[in-house]
mmCIF file of the C-alpha atoms, coordinates in Angstrom:
data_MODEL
# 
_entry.id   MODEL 
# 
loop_
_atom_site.group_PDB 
_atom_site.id 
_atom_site.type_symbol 
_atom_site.label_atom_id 
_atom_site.label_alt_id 
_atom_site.label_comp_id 
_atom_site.label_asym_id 
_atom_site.label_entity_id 
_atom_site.label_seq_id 
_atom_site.pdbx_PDB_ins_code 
_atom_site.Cartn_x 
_atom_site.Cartn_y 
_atom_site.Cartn_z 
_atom_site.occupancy 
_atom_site.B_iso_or_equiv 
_atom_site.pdbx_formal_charge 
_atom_site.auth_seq_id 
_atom_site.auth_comp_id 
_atom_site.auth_asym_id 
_atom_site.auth_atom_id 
_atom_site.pdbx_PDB_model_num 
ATOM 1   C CA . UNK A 1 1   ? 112.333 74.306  147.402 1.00 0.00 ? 1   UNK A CA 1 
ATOM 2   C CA . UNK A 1 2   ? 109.176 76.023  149.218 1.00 0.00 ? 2   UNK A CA 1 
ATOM 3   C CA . UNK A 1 3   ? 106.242 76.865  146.579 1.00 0.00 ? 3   UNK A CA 1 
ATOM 4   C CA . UNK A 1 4   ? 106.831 80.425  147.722 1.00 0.00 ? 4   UNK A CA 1 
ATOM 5   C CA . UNK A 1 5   ? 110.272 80.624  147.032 1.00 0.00 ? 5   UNK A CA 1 
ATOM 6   C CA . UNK A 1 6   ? 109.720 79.401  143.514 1.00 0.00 ? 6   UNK A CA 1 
ATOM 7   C CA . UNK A 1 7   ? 107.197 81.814  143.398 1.00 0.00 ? 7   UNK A CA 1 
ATOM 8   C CA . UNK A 1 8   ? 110.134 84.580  144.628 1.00 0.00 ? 8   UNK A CA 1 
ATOM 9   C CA . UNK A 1 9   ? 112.506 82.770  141.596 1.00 0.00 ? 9   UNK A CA 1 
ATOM 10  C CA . UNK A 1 10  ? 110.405 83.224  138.864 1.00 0.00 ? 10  UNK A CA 1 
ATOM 11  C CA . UNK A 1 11  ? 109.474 86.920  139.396 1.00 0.00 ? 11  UNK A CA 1 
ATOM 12  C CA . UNK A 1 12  ? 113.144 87.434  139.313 1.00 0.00 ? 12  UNK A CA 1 
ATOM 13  C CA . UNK A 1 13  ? 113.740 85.869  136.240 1.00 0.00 ? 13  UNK A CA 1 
ATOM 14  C CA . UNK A 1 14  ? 110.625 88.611  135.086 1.00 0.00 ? 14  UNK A CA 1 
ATOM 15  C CA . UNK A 1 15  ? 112.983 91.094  135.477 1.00 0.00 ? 15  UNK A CA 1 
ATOM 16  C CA . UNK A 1 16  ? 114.474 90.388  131.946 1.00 0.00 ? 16  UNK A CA 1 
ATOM 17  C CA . UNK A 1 17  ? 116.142 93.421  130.315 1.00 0.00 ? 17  UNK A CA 1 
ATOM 18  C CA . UNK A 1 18  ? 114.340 95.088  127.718 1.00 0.00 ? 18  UNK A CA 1 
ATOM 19  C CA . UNK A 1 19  ? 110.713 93.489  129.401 1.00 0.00 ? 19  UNK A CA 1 
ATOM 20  C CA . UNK A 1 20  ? 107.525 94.865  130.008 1.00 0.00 ? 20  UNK A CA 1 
ATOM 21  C CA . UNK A 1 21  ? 104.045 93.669  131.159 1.00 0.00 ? 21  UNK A CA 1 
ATOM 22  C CA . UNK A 1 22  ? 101.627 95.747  130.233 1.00 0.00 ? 22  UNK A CA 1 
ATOM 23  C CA . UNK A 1 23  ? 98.523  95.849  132.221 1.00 0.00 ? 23  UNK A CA 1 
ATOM 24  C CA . UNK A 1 24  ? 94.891  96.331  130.946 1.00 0.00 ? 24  UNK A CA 1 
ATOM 25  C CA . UNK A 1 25  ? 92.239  97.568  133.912 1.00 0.00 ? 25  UNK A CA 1 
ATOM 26  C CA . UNK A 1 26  ? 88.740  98.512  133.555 1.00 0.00 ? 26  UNK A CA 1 
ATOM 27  C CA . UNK A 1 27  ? 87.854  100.802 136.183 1.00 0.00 ? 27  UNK A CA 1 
ATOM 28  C CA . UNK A 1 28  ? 91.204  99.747  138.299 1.00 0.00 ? 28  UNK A CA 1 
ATOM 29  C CA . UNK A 1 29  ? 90.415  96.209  137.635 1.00 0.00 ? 29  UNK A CA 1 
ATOM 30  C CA . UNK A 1 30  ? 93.210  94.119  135.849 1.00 0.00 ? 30  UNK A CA 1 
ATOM 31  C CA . UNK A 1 31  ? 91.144  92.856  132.567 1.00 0.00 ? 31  UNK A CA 1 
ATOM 32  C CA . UNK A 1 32  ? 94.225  91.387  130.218 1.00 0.00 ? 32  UNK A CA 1 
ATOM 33  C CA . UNK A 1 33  ? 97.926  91.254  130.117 1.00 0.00 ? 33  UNK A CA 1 
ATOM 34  C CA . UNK A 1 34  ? 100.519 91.546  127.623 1.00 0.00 ? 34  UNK A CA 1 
ATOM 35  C CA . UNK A 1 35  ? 104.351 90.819  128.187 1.00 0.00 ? 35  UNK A CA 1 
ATOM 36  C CA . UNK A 1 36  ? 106.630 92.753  125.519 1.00 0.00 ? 36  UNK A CA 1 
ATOM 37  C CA . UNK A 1 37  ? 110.039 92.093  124.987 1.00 0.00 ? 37  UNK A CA 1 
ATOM 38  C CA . UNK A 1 38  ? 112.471 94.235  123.093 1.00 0.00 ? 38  UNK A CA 1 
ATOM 39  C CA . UNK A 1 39  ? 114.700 91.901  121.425 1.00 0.00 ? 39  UNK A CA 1 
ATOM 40  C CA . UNK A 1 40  ? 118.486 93.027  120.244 1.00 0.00 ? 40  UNK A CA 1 
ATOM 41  C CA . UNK A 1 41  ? 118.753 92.042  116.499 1.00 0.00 ? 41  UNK A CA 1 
ATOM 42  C CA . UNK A 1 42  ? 122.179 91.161  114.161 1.00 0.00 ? 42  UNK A CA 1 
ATOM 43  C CA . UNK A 1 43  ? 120.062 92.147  111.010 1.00 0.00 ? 43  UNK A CA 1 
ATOM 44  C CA . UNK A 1 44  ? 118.458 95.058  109.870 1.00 0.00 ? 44  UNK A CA 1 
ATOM 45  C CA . UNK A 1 45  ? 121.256 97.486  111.198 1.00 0.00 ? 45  UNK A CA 1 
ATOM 46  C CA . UNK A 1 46  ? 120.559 96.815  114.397 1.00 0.00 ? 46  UNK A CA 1 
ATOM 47  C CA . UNK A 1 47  ? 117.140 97.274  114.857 1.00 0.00 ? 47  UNK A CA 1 
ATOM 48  C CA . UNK A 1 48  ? 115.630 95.378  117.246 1.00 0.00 ? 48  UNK A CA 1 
ATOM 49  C CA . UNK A 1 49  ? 112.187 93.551  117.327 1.00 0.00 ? 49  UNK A CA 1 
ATOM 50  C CA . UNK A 1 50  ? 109.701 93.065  119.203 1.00 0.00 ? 50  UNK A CA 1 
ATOM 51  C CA . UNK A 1 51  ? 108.145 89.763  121.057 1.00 0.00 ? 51  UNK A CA 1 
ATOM 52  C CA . UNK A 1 52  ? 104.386 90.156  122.331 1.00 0.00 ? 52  UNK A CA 1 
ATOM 53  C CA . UNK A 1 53  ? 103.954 86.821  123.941 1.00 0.00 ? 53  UNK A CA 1 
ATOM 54  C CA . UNK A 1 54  ? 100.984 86.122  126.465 1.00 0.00 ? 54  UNK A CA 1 
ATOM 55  C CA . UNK A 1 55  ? 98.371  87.683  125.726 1.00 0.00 ? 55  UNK A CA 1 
ATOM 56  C CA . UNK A 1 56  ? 95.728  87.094  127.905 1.00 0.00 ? 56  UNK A CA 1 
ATOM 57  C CA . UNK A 1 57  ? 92.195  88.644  128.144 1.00 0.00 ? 57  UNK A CA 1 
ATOM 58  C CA . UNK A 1 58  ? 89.574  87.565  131.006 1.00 0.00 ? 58  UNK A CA 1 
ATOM 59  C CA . UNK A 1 59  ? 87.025  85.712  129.483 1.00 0.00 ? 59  UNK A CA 1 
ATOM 60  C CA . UNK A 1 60  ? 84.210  88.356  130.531 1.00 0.00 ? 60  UNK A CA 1 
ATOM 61  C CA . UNK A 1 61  ? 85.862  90.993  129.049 1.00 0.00 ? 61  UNK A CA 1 
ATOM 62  C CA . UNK A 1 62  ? 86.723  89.434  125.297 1.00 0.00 ? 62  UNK A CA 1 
ATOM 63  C CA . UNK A 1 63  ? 85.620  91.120  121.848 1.00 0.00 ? 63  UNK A CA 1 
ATOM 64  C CA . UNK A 1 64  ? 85.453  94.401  124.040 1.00 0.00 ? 64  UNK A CA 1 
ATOM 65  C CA . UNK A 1 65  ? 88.573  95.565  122.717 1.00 0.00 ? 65  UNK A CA 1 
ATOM 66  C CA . UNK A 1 66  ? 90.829  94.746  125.480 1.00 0.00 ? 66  UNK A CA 1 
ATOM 67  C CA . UNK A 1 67  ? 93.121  92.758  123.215 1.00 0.00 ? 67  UNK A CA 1 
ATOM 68  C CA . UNK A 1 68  ? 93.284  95.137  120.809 1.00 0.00 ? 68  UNK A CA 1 
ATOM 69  C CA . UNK A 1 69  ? 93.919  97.808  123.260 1.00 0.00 ? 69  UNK A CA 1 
ATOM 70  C CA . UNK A 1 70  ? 97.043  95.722  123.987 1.00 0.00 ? 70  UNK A CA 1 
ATOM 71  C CA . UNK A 1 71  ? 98.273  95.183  120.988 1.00 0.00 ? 71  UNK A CA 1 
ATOM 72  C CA . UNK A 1 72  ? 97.944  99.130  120.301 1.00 0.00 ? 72  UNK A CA 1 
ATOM 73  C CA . UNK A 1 73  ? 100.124 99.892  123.502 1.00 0.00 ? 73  UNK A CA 1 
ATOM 74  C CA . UNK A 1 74  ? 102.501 97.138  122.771 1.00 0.00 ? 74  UNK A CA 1 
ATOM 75  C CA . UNK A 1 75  ? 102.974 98.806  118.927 1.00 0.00 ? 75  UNK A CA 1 
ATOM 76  C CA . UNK A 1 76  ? 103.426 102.173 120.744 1.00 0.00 ? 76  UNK A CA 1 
ATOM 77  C CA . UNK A 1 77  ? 105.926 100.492 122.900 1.00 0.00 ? 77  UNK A CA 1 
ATOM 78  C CA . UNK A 1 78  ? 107.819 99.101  119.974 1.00 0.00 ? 78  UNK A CA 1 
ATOM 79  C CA . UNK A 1 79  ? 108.142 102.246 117.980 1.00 0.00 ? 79  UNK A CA 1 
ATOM 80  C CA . UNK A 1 80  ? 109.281 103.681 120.956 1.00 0.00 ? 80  UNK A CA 1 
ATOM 81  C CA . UNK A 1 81  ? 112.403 101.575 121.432 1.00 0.00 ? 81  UNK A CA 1 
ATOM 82  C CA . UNK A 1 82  ? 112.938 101.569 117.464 1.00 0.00 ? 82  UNK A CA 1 
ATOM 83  C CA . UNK A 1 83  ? 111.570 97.963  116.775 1.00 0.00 ? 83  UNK A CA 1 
ATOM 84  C CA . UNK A 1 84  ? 111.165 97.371  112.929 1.00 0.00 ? 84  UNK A CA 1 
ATOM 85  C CA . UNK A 1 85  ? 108.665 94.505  113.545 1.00 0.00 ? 85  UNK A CA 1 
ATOM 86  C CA . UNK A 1 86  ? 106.442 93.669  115.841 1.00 0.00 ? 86  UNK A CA 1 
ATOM 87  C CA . UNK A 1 87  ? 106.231 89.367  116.280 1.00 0.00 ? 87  UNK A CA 1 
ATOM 88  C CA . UNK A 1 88  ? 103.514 87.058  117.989 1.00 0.00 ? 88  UNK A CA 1 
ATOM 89  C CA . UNK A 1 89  ? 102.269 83.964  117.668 1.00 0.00 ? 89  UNK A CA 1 
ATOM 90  C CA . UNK A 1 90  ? 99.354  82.223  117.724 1.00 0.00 ? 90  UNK A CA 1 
ATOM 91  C CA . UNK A 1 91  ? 98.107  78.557  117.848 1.00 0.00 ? 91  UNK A CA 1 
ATOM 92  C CA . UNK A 1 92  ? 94.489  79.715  118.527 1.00 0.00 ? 92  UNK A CA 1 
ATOM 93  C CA . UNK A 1 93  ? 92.235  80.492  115.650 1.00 0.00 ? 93  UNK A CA 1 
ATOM 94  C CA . UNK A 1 94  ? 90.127  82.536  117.799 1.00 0.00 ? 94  UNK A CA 1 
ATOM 95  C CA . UNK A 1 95  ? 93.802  83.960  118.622 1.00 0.00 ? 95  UNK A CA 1 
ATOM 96  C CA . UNK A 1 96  ? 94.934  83.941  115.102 1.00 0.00 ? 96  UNK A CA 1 
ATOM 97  C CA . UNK A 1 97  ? 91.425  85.969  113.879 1.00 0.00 ? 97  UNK A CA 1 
ATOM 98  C CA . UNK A 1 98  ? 91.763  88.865  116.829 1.00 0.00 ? 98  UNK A CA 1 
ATOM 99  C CA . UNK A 1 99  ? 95.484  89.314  115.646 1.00 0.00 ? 99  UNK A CA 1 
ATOM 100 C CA . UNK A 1 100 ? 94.543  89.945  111.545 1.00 0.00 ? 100 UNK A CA 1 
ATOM 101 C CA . UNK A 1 101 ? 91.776  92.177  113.180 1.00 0.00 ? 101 UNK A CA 1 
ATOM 102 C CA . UNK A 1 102 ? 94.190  94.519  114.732 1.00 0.00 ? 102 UNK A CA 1 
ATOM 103 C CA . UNK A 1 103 ? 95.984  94.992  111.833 1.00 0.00 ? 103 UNK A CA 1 
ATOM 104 C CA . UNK A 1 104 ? 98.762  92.053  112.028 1.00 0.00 ? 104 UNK A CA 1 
ATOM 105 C CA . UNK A 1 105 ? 99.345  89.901  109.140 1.00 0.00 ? 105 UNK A CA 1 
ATOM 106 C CA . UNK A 1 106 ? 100.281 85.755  109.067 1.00 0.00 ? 106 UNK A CA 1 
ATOM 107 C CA . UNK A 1 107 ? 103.751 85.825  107.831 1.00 0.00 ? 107 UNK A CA 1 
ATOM 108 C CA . UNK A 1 108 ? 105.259 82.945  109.419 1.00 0.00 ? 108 UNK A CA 1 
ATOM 109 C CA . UNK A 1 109 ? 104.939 79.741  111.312 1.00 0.00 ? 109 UNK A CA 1 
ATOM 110 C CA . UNK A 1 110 ? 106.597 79.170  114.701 1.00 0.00 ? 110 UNK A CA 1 
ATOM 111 C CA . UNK A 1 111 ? 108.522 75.898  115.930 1.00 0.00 ? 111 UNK A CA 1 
ATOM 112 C CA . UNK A 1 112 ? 109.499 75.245  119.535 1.00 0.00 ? 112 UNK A CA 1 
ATOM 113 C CA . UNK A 1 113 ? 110.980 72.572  121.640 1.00 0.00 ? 113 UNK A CA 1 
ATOM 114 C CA . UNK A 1 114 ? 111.118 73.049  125.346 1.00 0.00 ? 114 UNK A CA 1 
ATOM 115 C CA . UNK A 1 115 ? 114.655 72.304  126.421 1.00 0.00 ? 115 UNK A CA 1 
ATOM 116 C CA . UNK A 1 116 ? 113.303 71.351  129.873 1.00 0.00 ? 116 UNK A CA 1 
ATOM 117 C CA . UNK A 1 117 ? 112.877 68.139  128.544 1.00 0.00 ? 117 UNK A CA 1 
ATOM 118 C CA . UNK A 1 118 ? 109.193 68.534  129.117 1.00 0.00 ? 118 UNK A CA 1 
ATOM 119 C CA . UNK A 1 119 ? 107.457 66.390  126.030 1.00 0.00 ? 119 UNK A CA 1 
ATOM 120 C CA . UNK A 1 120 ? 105.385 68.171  123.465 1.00 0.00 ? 120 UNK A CA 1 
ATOM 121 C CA . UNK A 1 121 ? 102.489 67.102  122.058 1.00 0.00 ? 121 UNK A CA 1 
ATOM 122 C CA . UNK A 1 122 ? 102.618 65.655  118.642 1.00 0.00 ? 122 UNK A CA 1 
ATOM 123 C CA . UNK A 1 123 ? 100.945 67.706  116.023 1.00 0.00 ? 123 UNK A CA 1 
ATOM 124 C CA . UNK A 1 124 ? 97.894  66.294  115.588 1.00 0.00 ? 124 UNK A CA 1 
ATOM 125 C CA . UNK A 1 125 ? 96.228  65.874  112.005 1.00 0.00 ? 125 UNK A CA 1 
ATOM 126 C CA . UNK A 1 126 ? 94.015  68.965  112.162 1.00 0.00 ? 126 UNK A CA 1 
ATOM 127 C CA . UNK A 1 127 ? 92.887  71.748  109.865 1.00 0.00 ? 127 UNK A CA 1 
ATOM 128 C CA . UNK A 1 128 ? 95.299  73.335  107.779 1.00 0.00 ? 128 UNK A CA 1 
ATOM 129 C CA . UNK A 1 129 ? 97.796  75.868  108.582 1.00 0.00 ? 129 UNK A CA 1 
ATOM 130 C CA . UNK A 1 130 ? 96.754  78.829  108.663 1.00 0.00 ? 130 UNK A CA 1 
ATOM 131 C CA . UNK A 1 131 ? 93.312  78.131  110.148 1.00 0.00 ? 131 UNK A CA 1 
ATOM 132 C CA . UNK A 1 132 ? 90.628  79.669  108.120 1.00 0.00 ? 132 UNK A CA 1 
ATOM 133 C CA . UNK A 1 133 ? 89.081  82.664  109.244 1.00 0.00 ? 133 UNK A CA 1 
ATOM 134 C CA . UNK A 1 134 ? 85.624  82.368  110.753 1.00 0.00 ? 134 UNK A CA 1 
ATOM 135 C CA . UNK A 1 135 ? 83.012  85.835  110.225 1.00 0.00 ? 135 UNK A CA 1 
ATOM 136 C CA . UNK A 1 136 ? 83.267  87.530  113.096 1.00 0.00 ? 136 UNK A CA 1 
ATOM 137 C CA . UNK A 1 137 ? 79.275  87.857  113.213 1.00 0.00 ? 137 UNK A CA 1 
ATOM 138 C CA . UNK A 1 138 ? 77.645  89.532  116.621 1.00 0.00 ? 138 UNK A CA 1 
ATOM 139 C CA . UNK A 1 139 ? 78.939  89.973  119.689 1.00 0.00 ? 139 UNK A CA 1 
ATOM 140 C CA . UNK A 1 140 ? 77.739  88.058  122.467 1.00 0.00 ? 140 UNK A CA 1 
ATOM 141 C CA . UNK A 1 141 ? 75.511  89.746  124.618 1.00 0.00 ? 141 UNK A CA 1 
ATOM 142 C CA . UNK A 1 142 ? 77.221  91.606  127.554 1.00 0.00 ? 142 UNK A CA 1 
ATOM 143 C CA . UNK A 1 143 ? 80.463  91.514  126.301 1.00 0.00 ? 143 UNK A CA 1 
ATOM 144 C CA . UNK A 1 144 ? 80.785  95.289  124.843 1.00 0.00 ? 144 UNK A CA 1 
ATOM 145 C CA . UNK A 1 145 ? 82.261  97.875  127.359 1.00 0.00 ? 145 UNK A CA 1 
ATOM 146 C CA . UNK A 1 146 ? 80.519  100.299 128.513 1.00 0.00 ? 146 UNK A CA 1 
ATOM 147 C CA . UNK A 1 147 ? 81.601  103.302 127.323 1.00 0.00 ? 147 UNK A CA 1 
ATOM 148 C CA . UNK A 1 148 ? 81.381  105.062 130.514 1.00 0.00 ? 148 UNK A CA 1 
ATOM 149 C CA . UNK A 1 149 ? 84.269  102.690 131.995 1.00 0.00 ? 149 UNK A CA 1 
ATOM 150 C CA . UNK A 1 150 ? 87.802  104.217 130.260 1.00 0.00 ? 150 UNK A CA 1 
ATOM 151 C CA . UNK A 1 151 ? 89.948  101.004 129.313 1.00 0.00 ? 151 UNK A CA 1 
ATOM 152 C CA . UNK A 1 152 ? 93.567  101.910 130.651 1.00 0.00 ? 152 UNK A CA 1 
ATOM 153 C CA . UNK A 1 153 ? 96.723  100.228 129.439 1.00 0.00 ? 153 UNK A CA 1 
ATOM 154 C CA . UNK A 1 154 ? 99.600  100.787 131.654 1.00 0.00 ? 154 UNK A CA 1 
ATOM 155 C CA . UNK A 1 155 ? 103.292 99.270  132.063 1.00 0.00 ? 155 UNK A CA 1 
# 
């Protein structure tokens, strides 16, 4: 199979029901992603949940807000559809930190396995689970956005 054709097959298998990828731009330039899923749900009468997965922020644009941005559209998003909770995970502390900033709380760990057969790395002895939190102190310089430049989050 051509690279391009894989390329065609996996933005088809984007097109999950009940999925969104919201798009973060600073002036009309893309600045972070977040892909949503509303996910049907046995329990709670019905309600469904929803999955934020993916995440992703450019690096020059980080503790600006653009995360949390996200995370605000992809709540709005959720209450939208009825979702009773909203569910990410994080194996980042950095990650981890900029979640419990916007307002998330650590509930829960997550397990996986591909079923690809692709190998995992074995947990390595590290620091415990959660990670501690570190102060957020200042911000790097040149990170903040200018407020001049409206941060848009779209689907």
């Amino acid at each position: 199979m051509r690279a391009d054709e894989r390329v065609r097959e996996a933005w088809t298998t984007l097109a999950t029901p009940g999925r969104t990828v919201l798009l973060a731009e600073l002036g009309g330039r893309p600045v972070g992603t977040a892909d949503v899923t509303v996910v049907a749900n046995a329990a709670r009468g019905g309600r469904p949940y929803l999955l934020v997965e993916k995440v992703v922020v450019d690096r020059a644009h980080r503790r600006a807000g653009v995360g949390r941005a996200l995370l605000a559209a992809a709540r709005t998003h959720g209450e939208a559809a009825g979702c009773y909770p909203l569910q990410v995970s994080a194996d980042d502390p950095a990650a981890s930190a900029s979640y419990e900033a916007a307002g998330l709380r650590h509930t829960a760990r997550t397990y996986e396995r591909h079923l690809d057969g692709a190998e995992l790395p074995l947990a390595s002895p590290g620091p415990p689970y959660p990670p501690p939190l570190r102060p957020a102190g200042p911000r790097p310089s040149g990170t903040r956005q200018d407020p001049s430049t409206p941060l848009a989050v779209r689907h």
